[in-house]
C-alpha positions in Angstrom: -5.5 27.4 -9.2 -3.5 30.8 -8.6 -1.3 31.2 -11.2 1.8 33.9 -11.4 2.8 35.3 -14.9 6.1 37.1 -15.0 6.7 39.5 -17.3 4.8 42.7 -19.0 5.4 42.2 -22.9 2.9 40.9 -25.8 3.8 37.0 -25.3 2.9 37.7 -21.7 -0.4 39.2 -22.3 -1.1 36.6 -24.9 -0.4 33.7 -22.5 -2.5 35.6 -20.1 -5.7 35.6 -22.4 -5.3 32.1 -23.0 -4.7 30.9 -19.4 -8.0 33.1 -18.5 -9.9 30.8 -20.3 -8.7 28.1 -18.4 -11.9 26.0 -16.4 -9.6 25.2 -13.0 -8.1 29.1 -12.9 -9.1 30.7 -9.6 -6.7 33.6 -9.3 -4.3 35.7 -12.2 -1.8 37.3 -11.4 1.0 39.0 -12.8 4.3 40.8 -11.9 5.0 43.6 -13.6 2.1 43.1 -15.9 0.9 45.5 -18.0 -2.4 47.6 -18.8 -3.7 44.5 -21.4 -2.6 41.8 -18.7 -4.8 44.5 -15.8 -8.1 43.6 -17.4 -7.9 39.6 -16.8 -5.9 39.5 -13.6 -4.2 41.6 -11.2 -1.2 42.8 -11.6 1.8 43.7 -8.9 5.1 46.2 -8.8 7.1 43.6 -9.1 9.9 43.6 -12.0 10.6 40.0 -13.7 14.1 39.9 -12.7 13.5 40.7 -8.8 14.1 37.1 -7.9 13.3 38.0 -4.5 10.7 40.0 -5.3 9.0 37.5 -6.8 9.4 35.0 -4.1 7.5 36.8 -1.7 5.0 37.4 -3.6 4.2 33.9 -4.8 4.3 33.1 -1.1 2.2 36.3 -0.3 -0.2 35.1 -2.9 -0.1 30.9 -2.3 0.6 30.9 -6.0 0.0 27.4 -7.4 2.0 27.9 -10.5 4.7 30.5 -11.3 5.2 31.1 -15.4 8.2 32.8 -16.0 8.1 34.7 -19.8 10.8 36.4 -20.3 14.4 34.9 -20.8 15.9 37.3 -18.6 14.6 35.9 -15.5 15.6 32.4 -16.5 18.8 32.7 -17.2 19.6 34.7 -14.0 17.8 31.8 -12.3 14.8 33.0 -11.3 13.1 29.6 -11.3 15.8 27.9 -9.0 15.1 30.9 -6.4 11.3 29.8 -6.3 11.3 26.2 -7.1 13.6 26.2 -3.9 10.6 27.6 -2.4 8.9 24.6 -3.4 6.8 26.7 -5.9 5.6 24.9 -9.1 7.4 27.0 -12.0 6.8 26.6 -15.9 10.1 27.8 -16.8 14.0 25.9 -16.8 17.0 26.6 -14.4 19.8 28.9 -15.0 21.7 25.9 -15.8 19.1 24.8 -18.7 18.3 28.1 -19.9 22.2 28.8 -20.8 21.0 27.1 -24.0 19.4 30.4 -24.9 22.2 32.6 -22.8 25.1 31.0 -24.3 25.1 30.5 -27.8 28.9 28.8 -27.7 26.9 26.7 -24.6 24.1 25.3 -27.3 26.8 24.6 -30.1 28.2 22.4 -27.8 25.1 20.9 -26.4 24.2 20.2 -30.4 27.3 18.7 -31.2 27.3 16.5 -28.4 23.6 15.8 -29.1 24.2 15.1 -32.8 21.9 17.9 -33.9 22.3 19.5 -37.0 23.0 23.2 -36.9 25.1 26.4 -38.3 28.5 25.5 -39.1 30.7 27.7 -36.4 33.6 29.5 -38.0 36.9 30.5 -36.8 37.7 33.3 -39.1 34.7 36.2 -40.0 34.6 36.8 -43.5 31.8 37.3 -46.3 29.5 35.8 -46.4 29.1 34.2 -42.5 26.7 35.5 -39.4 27.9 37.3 -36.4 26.3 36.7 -33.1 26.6 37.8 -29.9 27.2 35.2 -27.4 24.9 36.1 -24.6 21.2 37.6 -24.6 20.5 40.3 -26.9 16.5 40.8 -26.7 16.6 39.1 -30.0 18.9 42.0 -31.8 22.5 40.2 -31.3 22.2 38.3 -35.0 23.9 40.2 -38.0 23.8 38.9 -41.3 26.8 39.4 -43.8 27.1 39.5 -46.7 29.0 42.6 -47.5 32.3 43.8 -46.0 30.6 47.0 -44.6 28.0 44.7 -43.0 30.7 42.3 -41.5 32.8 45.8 -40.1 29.2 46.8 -38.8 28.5 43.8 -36.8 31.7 43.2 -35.0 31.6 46.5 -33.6 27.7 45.8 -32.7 27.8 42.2 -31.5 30.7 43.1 -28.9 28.7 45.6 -27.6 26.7 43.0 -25.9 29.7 41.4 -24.6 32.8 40.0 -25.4 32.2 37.0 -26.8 30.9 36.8 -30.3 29.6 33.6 -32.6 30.7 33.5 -36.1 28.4 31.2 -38.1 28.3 29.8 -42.1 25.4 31.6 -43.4 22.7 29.4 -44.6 19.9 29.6 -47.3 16.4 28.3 -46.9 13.1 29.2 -44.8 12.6 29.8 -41.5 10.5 28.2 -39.0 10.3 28.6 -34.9 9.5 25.2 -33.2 8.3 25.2 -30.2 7.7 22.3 -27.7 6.3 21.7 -23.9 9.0 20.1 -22.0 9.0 18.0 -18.5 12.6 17.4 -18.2 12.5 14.1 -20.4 9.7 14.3 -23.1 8.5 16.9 -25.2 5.0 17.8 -26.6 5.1 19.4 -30.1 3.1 22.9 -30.9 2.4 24.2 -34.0 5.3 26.0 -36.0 5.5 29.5 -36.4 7.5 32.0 -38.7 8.5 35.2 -37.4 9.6 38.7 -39.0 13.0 39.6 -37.4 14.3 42.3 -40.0 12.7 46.2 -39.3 11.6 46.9 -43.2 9.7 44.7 -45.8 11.2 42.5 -47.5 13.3 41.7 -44.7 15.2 45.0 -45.3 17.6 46.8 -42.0 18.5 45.7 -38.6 17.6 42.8 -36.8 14.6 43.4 -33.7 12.8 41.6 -31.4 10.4 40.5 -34.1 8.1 42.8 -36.3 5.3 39.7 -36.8 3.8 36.2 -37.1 2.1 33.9 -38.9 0.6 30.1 -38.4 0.7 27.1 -40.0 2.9 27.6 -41.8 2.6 26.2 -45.8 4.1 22.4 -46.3 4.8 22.1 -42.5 2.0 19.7 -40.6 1.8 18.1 -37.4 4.0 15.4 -38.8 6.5 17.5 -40.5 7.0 19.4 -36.9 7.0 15.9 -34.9 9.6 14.9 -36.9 11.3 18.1 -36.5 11.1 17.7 -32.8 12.2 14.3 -33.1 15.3 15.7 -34.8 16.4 18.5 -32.6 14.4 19.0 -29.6 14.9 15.2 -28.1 17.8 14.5 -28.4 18.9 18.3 -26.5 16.6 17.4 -23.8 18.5 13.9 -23.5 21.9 16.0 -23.8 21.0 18.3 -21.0 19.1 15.7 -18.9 22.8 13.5 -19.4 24.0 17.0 -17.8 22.5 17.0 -14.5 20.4 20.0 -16.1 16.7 18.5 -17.4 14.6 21.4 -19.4 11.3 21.8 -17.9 9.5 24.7 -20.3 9.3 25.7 -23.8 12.3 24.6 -25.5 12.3 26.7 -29.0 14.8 26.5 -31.9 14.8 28.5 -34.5 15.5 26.0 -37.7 16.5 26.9 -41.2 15.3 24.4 -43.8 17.6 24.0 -46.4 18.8 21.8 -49.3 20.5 19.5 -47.3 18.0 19.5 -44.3 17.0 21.4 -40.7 19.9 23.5 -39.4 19.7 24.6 -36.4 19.8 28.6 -36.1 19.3 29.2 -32.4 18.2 27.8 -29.4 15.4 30.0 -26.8 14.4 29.0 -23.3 10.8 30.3 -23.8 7.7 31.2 -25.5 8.9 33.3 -28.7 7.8 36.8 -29.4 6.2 37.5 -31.3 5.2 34.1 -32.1 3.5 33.0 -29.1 1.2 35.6 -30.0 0.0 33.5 -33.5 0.3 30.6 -31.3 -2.3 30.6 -28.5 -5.4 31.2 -30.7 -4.5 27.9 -32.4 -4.7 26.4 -29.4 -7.7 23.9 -28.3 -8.4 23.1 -24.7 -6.4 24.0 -21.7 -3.1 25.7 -21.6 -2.9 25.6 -17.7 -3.1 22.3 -17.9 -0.5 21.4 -20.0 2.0 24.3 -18.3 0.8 22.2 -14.8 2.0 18.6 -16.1 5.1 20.2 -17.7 6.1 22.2 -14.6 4.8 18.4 -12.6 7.8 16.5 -14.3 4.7 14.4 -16.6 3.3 15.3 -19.6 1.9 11.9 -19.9 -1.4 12.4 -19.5 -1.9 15.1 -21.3 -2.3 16.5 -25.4 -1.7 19.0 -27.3 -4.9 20.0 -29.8 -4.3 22.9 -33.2 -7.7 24.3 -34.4 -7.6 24.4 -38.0 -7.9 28.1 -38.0 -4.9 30.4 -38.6 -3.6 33.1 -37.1 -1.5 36.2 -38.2 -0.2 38.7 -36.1 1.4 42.5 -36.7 3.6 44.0 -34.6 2.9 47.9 -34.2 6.1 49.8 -33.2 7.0 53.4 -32.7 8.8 55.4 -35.2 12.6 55.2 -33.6 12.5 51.4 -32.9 14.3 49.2 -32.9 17.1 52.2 -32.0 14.6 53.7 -29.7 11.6 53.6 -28.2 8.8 55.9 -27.4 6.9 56.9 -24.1 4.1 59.0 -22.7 2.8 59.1 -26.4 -1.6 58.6 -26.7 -2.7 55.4 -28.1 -6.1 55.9 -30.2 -8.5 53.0 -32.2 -7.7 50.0 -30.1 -11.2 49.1 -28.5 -12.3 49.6 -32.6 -9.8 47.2 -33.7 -11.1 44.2 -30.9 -14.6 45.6 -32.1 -13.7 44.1 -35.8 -12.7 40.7 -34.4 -8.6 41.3 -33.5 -7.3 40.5 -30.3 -4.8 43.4 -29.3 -1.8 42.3 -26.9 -0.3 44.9 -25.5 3.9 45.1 -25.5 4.4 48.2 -24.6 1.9 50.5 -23.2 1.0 52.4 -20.0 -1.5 53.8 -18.4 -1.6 58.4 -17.3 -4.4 58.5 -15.6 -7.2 56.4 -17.5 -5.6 57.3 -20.7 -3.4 54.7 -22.7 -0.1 55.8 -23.7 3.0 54.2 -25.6 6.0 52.7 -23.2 8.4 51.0 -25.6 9.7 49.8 -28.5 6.9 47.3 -29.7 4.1 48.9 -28.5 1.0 46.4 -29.7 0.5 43.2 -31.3 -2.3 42.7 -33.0 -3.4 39.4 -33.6 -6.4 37.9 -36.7 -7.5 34.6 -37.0 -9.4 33.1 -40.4 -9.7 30.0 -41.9 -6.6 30.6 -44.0 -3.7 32.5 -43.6 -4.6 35.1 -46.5 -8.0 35.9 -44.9 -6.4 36.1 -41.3 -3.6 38.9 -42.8 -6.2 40.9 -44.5 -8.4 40.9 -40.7 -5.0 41.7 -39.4 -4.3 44.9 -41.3 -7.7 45.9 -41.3 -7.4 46.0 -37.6 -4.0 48.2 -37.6 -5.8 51.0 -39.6 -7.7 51.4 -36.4 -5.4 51.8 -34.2 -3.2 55.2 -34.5 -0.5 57.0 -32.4 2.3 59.5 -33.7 5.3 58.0 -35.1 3.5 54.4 -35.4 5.3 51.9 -38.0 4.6 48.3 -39.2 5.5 46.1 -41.7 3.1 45.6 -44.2 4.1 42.4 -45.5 4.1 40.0 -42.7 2.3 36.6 -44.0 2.6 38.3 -48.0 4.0 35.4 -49.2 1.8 32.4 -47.6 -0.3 30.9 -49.3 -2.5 28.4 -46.3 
């Protein structure tokens, strides 16, 4: 098969590594790509949201597949512009995806769906969450507790937009849930928990995630079925009821509190950086399932979890998540995959033949081990190798699992 991978982040090269391995994968490509993504397929000039763009270049390359990344694309409706090409696409319509692009959209898709989630609130005071309504690269969430925080987030969330979520805030742990989706049914992966906050101890602003860790402790394959069982199903039947069946990753951020799974969020993709703690836990064939999911039947197909696990530590450059840094030398990485790590890369270009930062999150780098404590310490272990001015990382992703 020719498959198509949009995007150029970490998730993207991740997905990448694990399609490679894939027994019926003739051709990878990928548009933009990026210099981790170059060695395993070929990349093209063509940005993720160039809708037309990528339509003639699917037809330029008799892709078999298209799998669409980033939530960008998805919500502008990328997939509708190839599928009515009559291109296979892992990845919903605009219509679906507005369950990540409009938050007030998936409240009301949960209530109708009787899903538990956030309490919405008309009035923001302390304590409560503010979120912006529409896509925010995963920085539109503000926790508040304090006044200051509360003044700080109005004036941040409407800087996305205009329209702002206010939310009860809720106490408990945090997992992200991911599963395969045909339109109807819905095949379970393994659940992951993500770092959103910059600074340990989940200290400072909100980014696009700052690490990952999987299994996670207390949550098995029947904990997670029964979470999808919860939430996922009955969405998909809600949307389906719409006119607008989900055919993709459908991902839900879920608290786990006293009185049960909340829903926190919904996403229309793979999650980043948890797709990245993800893949090496899973056995068999990716392609394959993204190929029955993007074919309307996931039937006929499973879903296998080695029992290794996998942590993973976002490195990021000194001014993220405010900014970002480019055209600085990357040093240590070909060390780090030496000692055992696989090392996605999120942000990164190529001057000439040398490697150079081009972000925010600049590399993931990934450990597996037969338990979460030994797959953190091959984690950090790796990061020491790896050097470039400015870089940061938190150095307490996983700290607290005990797998």
């Amino acid at each position: 098969m020719k498959v198509l991978l949009v995007g150029s982040g970490g998730r993207e090269h991740a997905l990448a590594w694990k399609l490679s391995q894939a027994p019926s994968l003739e051709e990878l490509h990928a548009a933009p790509g990026n210099p981790g993504i170059a060695a395993l397929g070929r990349c093209h000039p063509v940005r993720a949201e160039d809708g037309e763009g990528l339509l003639d270049l699917a037809s330029s390359l008799t892709a078999d597949l298209v799998v669409v990344g980033p939530e960008a694309p998805l919500v502008a409706g990328v997939a509708d512009e190839l599928r009515h090409l009559g291109v296979a696409v892992f990845g919903p319509s605009a219509e679906a995806a507005r369950i990540e692009g409009s938050k007030s959209f998936a409240k009301d898709v949960m209530h109708a769906a009787g899903v538990p989630t956030a309490e919405a609130l008309s009035v923001a005071r302390t304590p409560c969450v503010i979120k912006a309504d529409g896509l925010a690269a995963g920085k539109g969430v503000f926790i508040c507790r304090e006044q200051h925080e509360l003044d700080t987030a109005l004036r941040e969330a409407t800087a996305f937009g205009d329209s702002i979520v206010i939310e009860e805030l809720l106490d408990g742990e945090e997992l992200s849930v991911f599963a395969v989706c045909d339109g109807a049914g819905a095949l379970p992966l393994p659940a992951v928990q993500d770092f959103k906050r910059i600074g340990e101890g989940d200290q400072g602003p909100n980014t696009g995630g700052m690490g990952s860790y999987s299994p996670v402790a207390g949550v098995g394959a029947e904990d997670v079925e029964e979470l999808v069982d919860t939430i996922h199903r009955p969405v998909l039947a809600e949307l389906a009821e719409r006119g607008m069946p989900f055919v993709g990753v459908l991902f839900a951020g879920v608290m786990l509190t006293a009185d049960g799974p909340r829903v926190l969020e919904f996403n229309c993709r793979f999650g980043d950086p948890e797709t990245q703690s993800l893949v090496p836990r899973l056995d068999g064939d990716l392609l394959e399932l993204l190929v029955a999911a993007a074919g309307g039947d996931l039937s006929s197909v499973t879903v296998a979890t080695a029992d290794a696990a996998a942590v993973t530590v976002v490195l990021a450059a000194g001014g993220y998540p405010a900014a970002g840094d480019v055209g600085t030398p990357i040093e240590g990485i070909e060390d780090a995959e030496a000692a055992g790590a696989l090392v996605f890369h999120a942000g990164t270009a190529l001057q000439g033949d040398r490697l150079v930062t081009n972000g925010g999150r600049i590399l993931n780098v990934t450990a597996t081990g037969e338990s979460v404590a030994t797959a953190r310490d091959r984690a950090y272990e790796a990061c020491e190798l790896i050097s470039f001015p400015g870089m940061r990382y938190r150095r307490d992703i996983a700290a607290v699992a005990h797998v």
